[in-house]
N, C-alpha and C positions, 0 to 999 in steps of 0.2 A: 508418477511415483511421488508417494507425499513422504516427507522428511521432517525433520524435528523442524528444522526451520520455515520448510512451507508453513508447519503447524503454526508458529507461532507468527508466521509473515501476514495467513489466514485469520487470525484473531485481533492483531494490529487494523488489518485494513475493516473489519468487524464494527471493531472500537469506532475507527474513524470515520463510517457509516453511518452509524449511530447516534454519533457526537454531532453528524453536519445534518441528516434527516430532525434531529432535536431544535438543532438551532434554523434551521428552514420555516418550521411552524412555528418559533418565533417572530420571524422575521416581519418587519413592520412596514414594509418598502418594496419596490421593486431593486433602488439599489442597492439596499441592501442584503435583500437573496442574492443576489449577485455577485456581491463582494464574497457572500458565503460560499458561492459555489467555486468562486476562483481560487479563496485559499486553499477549500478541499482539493481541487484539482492539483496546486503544487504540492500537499502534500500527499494525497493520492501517488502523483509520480515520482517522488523524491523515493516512498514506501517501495513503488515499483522497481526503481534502478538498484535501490540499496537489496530486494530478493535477487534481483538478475544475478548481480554482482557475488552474492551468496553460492549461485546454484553457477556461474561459472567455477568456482573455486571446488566446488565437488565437482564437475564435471573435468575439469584439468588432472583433480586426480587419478579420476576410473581413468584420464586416458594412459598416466603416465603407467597405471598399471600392465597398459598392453603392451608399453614398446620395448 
């Protein structure tokens, strides 16, 4: 089920693709693709907890609907 906020969780993580594939082919170094990949990856997963935590909050609601 896509929801307003997939849509927009879907266009953040887009951006952030984008932004770190840009700066990759910059990149002048091995350590510094590196360093790119690892900020991506936190902020990659910060993006991922902050939808989870989203989609439990809809999810708590459909349930309170059933009880």
């Amino acid at each position: 089920m896509v929801t307003p906020s997939s849509k927009s969780y879907f266009r953040v993580v887009d951006k952030s693709h984008r932004k770190y594939s840009a700066a990759l082919k910059r990149a002048r170094s091995r350590q510094a693709a590196m360093n790119l990949y690892w900020r991506h990856k936190r902020e990659h997963e910060a993006l991922l907890r902050r939808h989870l935590r989203e989609e439990m909050v809809d999810l708590n609601l459909i349930k309170k609907k059933f009880k």
